[in-house]
C-alpha positions, 0 to 999 in steps of 0.5 A: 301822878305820884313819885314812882310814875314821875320817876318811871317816865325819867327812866324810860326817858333816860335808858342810857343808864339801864341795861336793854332788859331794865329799860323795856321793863321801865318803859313798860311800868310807866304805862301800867297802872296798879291793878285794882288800886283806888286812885281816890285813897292816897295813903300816908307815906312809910318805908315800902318796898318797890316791886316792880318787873313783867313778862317780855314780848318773847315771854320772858319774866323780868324782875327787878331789884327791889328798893326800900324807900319812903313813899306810898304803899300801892299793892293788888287788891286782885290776885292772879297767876303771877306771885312775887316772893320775899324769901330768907336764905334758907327758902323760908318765906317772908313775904307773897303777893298775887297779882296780874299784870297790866298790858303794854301796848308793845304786847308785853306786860308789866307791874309796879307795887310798894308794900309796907317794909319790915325793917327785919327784912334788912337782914333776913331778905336774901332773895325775890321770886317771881313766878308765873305760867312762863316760868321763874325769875330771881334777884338775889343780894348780889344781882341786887346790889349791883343797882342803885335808886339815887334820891334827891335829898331837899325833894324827896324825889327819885332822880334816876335809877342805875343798873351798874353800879360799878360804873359810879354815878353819871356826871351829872349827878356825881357833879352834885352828890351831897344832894343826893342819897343813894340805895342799893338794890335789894336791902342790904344789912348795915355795914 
């Protein structure tokens, strides 16, 4: 099991953070796995953007902010009639995959991916797109921003992921923050 599925199980178990939309597309993620990835090629680990969302049991697309981070790049090796966009903010695009996603026993769907990250996308990604024969659904920089990824520092591990990020860390690990390190969603240019 790799960092992402470890830190998709502690979410699902841990949904008093998320939001009731991010909680069944977490819950979804834990039991999809990469289409078409070869389980037996661990590739080294770079800075990857974390893609990751699906389509709800009354057919409603559901993506999530995206987090740049160092891990495993793990992407569709198939195509499909769903498509995940990176887009600038006069629409220019900067990125595309095509993929299908995996089934989930409740009848939704869902999917997970980590593409190599352009570090020029820190300040050119404005937005993501997913699309599919359902329809359109956006995260924007500041729907992004509005979520955090919390990181152990000492392991590397993703520790919990939070949909409001106005509200602060949880007590537990705000009991502790030298040890983490914190992203928010969607990269943000620095300062």
């Amino acid at each position: 099991m790799n960092g992402l599925e470890t830190f998709l199980r502690r979410v699902a178990l841990q949904t008093r953070f998320l939001a009731p939309v991010a909680a069944v597309a977490a819950a979804a993620l834990v039991a999809v796995p990469v289409v078409g990835q070869d389980p037996s090629h661990e590739p080294e680990e770079s800075t990857v953007l974390m893609l990751w969302g699906g389509v709800r049991v009354d057919g409603e697309l559901v993506l999530e902010p995206a987090f740049a981070y160092e891990g495993r790049v793990s992407r569709p090796v198939a195509s499909g009639d769903y498509r995940v966009r990176g887009l600038d903010d006069e629409g220019e695009t900067l990125f595309s995959i095509r993929f299908t996603p995996g089934e989930i026993s409740d009848g939704s769907k869902g999917f997970s991916y980590s593409i190599p990250f352009d570090p020029a996308w820190t300040e050119a990604l404005d937005r993501l797109e997913l699309s599919g024969p359902e329809g359109v659904a956006t995260v924007d920089r500041e729907a992004g921003a509005r979520a955090m990824m919390v990181i152990d520092r000492a392991t590397g591990q993703v520790r919990s992921l939070l949909r409001n990020a106005a509200a602060g860390l949880p007590a537990e690990l705000a009991a502790d923050s030298s040890g983490v390190r914190i992203l928010r969603g969607l990269p943000r240019p620095p300062g």
